[in-house]
FIMI-652167 format. One record per residue (C-alpha): x, y, z. Coordinates in steps of 0.25 Angstrom, whole numbers, plus 5000, padded with zeros to 4 digits. Each point is the difference from the previous one (the first is absolute). Layout:
BEGIN
XYZ
...
This chain:
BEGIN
500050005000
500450164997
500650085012
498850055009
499850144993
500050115011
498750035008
499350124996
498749975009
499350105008
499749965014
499250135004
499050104994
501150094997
501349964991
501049925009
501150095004
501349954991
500949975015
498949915003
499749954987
501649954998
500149925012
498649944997
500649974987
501149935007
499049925008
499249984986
501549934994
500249925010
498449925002
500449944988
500449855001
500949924992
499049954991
499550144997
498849995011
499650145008
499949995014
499150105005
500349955013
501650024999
499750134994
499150065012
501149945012
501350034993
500250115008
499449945013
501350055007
499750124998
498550014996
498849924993
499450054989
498650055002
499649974986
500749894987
500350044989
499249994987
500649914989
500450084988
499349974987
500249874994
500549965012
498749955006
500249894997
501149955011
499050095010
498649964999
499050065007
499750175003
501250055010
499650025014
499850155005
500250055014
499250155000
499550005013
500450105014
500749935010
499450035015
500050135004
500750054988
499250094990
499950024985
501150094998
500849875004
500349894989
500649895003
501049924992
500549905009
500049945014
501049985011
499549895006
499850065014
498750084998
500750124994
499850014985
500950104989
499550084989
499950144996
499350135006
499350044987
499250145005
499350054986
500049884990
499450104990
501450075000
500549884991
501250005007
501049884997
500749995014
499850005015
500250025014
500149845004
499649975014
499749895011
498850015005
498949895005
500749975016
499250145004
499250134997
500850084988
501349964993
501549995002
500650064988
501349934998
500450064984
499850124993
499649934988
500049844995
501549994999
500250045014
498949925006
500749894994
501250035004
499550025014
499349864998
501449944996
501050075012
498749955010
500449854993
501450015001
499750015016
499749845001
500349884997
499949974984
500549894992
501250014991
498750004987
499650115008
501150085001
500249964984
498650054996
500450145010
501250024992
499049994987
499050095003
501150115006
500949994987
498750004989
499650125009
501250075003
499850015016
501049965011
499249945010
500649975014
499749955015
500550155004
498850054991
498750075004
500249985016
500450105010
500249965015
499349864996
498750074995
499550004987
500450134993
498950084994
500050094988
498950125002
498949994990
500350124992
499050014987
500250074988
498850115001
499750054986
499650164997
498750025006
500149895009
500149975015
500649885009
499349995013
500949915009
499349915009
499550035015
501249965010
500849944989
498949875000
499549974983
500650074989
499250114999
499450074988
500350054985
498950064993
499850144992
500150135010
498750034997
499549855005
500450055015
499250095007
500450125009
500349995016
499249875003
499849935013
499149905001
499549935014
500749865004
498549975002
499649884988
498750084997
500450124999
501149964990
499149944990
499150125002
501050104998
500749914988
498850014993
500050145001
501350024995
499849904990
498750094995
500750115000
501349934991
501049985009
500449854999
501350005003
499950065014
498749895002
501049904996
501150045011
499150005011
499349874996
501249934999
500650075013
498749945007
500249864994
501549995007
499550045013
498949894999
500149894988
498749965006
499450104995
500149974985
498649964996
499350145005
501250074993
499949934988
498850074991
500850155005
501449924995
499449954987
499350144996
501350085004
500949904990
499050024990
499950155000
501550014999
499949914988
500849885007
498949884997
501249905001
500150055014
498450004999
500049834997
501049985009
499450025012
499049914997
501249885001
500150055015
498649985004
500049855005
501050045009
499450115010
């Protein structure tokens, strides 16, 4: 059989950023067998020691055949996680890793990658994809791994030009994080999250209204979220919603119709249908 072309699957609803999409590839090379079979399940655990794809790779065309069936899709929210949060792989302790993706309309082509899963919010780890993975690697380096292991981290690092190491990403044994510092185009406004909790909220300056303060008191958030959104201001209904669901998870299914209508307004129905994966879960 031909050599495995490269993958050129997307896993997501938005184009698979290109660091990502080369150490799939890798992982896509390497589930083929010596008699020119693709193993979907080689392909999802080559990186176990470092992560689990959250999704496998689709079989490029005419090459069905040694992949039959559709390719599995993992687009739901972890727990306690929101929207803004999509996963591409899993740690294996809880935690998941994927990308802080604040305005998919923007179309951009890269991410702020982050843990998140373990607790309210994220822990960003990387600026954008390649330094999520080199994070992901460095964190690897730090236990034990097999000599194939160490082979496949030497790999990944050359095809993406990083230098991993154990040193890497930890200061005084804790994790170092990276700030979540967006890009905020003309005309726009980042409004960090409450006490550093969630990611906060991109969105059009005009989306936000003026001096709000709005009671901790459930009712009187959805009351004066409807107001807002009445009156145009989606984005502002949007922080405070989600502010309300870290402070309480539970709380999910009454903030829900307010969630869904303040995604929709912004013009963010991916976000809209997302939260609809969350629902069996609260």
């Amino acid at each position: 059989m031909n050599e495995p072309p490269p993958w050129v699957d997307d896993l997501f609803a938005f184009p698979t950023p290109p660091t990502l999409a080369a150490l799939i590839d890798i992982a896509w090379q390497d589930a083929f067998t010596e008699d020119g079979a693709y193993d979907d399940g080689a392909a999802i655990t080559r990186f176990d020691f470092m992560f689990d794809l959250s999704s496998v790779p689709r079989a490029p065309e005419g090459w069905e055949c040694v992949y039959p069936g559709a390719a599995w899709r993992s687009d739901y929210v972890p727990l306690r996680a929101t929207p803004e949060l999509v996963q591409f792989g899993s740690l294996g302790t809880g935690a998941h890793v994927g990308w802080v993706v604040l305005a998919p309309e923007l179309g951009r082509t890269d991410h702020p990658v982050a843990l998140f899963g373990d607790d309210a919010g994220a822990w960003v780890i990387g600026a954008d994809t390649l330094g999520g993975l080199e994070w992901l690697l460095s964190r690897s380096l730090r236990s034990y791994l097999s000599e194939n292991d160490r082979t496949l981290i030497q790999r990944v690092s050359h095809r993406l030009g990083i230098k991993p190491g154990p040193e890497l990403g930890v200061v005084n044994g804790r994790a170092l994080e990276v700030p979540l510092e967006p890009d905020v185009p003309e005309g726009w406004w980042y409004q960090p999250a409450r006490d550093g909790v969630g990611v906060g909220v991109l969105a059009p300056s005009d989306a936000f209204a003026e001096h709000v303060r709005i009671s901790s008191e459930l009712d009187e958030v959805l009351a004066e979220s409807d107001r807002l959104l009445d009156k145009g201001y989606p984005a502002s209904v949007l922080f405070e919603i989600t502010d309300a669901f870290h402070n309480d998870p539970d709380l999910f299914p009454k903030l829900r119709g307010t969630w869904d209508r303040a995604y929709r307004d912004l013009g963010r129905d991916w976000f809209a249908e997302r939260l609809a994966t969350m629902a069996d879960m609260y």
